[in-house]
C-alpha positions in Angstrom: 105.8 99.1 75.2 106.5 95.8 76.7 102.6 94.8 75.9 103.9 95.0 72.0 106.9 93.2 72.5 104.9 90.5 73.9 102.5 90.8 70.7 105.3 90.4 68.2 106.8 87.4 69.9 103.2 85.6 70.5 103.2 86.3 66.5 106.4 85.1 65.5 106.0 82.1 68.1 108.9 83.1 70.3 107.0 81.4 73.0 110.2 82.6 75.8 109.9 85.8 74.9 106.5 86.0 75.0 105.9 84.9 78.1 108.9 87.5 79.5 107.5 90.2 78.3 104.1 89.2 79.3 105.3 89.0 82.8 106.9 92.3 83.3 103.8 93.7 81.4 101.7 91.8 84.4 104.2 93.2 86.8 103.7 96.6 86.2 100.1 96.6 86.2 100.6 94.9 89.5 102.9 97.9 90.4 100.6 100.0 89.2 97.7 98.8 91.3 100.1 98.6 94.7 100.5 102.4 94.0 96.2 103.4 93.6 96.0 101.2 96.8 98.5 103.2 98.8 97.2 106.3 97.6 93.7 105.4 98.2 94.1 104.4 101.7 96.1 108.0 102.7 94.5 110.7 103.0 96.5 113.3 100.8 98.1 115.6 103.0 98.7 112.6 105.6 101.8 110.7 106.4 101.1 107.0 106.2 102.1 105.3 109.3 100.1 108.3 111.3 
């Protein structure tokens, strides 16, 4: 969704908005990623600080 946005303005030279929605498309991937690590590193069925 955001990855579009950031299209469209990139496009229509909106370079503020581009980079905006550029960075919360970055920051979710990097959310994204945080999650995989923390669920690769417990063992399902484990409580993390065990």
């Amino acid at each position: 969704m955001f990855a579009d946005y950031a299209v469209d303005a990139i496009l229509r030279k909106e370079a503020s908005s581009a980079l905006l929605y550029s960075l919360m498309v970055l920051g979710m991937l990097d959310q994204i990623a945080r999650l995989k690590d923390i669920g690769l590193r417990v063992a399902p069925g484990r409580i993390a600080d065990e």
